[in-house]
C-alpha positions as CSV (number, residue, x, y, z in Angstrom):
1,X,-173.3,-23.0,-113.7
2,X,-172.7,-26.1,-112.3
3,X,-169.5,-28.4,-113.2
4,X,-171.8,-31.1,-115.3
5,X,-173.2,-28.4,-117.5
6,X,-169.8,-26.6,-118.6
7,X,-168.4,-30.3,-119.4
8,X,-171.8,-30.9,-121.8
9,X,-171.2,-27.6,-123.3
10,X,-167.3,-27.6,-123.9
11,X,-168.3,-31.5,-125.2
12,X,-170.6,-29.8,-127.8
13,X,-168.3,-26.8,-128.7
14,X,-166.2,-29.2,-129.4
15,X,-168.6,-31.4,-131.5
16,X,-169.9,-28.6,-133.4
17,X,-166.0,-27.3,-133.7
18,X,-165.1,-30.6,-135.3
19,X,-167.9,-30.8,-137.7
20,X,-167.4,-27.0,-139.0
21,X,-163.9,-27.1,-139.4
22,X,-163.0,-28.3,-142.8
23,X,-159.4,-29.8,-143.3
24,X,-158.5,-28.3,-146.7
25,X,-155.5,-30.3,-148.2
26,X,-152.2,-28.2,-147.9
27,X,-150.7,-27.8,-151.6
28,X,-147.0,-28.8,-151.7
29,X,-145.1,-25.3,-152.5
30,X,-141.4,-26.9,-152.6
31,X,-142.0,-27.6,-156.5
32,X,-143.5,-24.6,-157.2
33,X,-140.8,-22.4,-155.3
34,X,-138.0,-24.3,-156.5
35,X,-139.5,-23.8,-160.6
36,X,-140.1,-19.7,-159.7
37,X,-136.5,-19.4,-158.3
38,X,-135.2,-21.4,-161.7
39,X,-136.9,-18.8,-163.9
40,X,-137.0,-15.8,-162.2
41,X,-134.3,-15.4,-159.6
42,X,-131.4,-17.7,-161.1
43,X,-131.9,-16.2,-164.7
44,X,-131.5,-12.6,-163.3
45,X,-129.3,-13.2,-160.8
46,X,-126.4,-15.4,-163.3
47,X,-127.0,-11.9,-165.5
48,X,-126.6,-9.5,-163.0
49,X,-123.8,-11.0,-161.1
50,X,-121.7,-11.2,-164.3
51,X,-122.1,-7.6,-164.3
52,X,-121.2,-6.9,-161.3
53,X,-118.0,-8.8,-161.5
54,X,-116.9,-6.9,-164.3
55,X,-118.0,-3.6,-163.0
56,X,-115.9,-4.4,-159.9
57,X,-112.6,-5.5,-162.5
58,X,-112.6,-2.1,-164.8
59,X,-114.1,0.8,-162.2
60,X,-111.4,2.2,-160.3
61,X,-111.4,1.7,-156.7
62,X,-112.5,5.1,-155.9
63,X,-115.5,4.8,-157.5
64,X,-116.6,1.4,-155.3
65,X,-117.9,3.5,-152.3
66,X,-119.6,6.0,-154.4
67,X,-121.4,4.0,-156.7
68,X,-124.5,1.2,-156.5
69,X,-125.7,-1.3,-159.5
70,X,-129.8,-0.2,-159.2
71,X,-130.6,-2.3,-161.8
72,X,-130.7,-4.2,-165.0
73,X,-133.7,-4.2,-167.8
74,X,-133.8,-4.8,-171.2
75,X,-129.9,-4.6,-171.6
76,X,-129.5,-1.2,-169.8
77,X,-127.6,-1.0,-166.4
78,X,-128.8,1.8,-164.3
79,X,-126.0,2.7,-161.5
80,X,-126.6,4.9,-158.8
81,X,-124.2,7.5,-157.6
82,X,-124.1,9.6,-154.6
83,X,-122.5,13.0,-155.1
84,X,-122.8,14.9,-158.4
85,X,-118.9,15.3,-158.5
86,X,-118.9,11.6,-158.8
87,X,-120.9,11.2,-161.1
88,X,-119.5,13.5,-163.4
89,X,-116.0,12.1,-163.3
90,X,-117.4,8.4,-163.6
91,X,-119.7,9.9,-166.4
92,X,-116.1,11.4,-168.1
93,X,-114.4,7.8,-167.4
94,X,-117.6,6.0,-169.5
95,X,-117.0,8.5,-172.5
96,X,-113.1,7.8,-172.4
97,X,-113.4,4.3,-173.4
98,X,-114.9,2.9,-170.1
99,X,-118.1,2.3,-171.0
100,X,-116.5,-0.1,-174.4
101,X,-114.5,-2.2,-171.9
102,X,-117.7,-2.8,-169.9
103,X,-119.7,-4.0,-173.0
104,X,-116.9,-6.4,-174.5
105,X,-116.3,-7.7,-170.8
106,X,-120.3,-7.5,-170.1
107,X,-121.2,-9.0,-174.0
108,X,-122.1,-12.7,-172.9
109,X,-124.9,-10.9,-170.0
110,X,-126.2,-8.8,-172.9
111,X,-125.1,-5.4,-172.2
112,X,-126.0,-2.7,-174.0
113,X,-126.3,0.9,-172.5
114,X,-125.4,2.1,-169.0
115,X,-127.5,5.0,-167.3
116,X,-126.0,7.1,-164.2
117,X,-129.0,8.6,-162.1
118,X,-127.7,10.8,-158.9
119,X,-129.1,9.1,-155.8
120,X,-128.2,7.4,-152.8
121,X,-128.7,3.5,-151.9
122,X,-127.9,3.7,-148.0
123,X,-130.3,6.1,-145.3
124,X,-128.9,8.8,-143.4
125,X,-125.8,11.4,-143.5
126,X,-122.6,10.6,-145.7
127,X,-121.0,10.0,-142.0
128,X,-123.0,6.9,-141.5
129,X,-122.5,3.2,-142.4
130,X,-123.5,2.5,-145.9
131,X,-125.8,-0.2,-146.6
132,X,-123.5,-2.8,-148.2
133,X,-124.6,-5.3,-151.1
């Protein structure tokens, strides 16, 4: 091929390039991001975060490495905990009169039950770094 006809043909690639490309108007996402984090994220977060705090205030120390905040649904806060030894002493705590403290200092997020599931939040060996929230 000689130099004139690869110019005519890039010319009409690019002719036929502009004429099948269609510029599709880009919808603006900023309003609809911002109104999804207002319902979904802020509502569950303010909630959760009031949890948390008072989970952190009552639980003894001990019990901070040990245990995770899975989730919350419905009123019920399910908390994860990584031995079975653990969990049996945090389950003994609840029944003392834990578990009252955590609904009158939980009452304004809507607390209502708390459920301990055996598990672990972080990968690995006990030896390694957990994953920290």
């Amino acid at each position: 091929m000689n130099d004139s006809s690869q110019q005519s043909d890039e010319a009409q690639l690019a002719r036929l390039d502009h004429f099948k490309r269609q510029q599709w108007p880009s919808p603006a996402l900023g309003p609809q991001l911002l109104e999804f984090f207002k319902n979904s994220v802020a509502k569950r977060q303010k909630r959760f975060g009031e949890i948390a705090d008072c989970w952190a205030k009552l639980v003894p120390p001990l019990f901070h490495d040990h245990c995770a905040l899975d989730g919350y649904l419905r009123g019920t806060l399910t908390v994860l905990v990584d031995s079975s030894s653990h969990l049996y002493e945090l389950k003994q705590l609840l029944l003392a009169g834990l578990e009252k403290q955590l609904f009158m200092g939980c009452a304004k997020a809507g607390l209502r039950k708390i459920v301990l599931k055996p598990g672990r939040w972080y990968r690995g060996e006990a030896d390694e770094k957990k994953l920290e929230f």
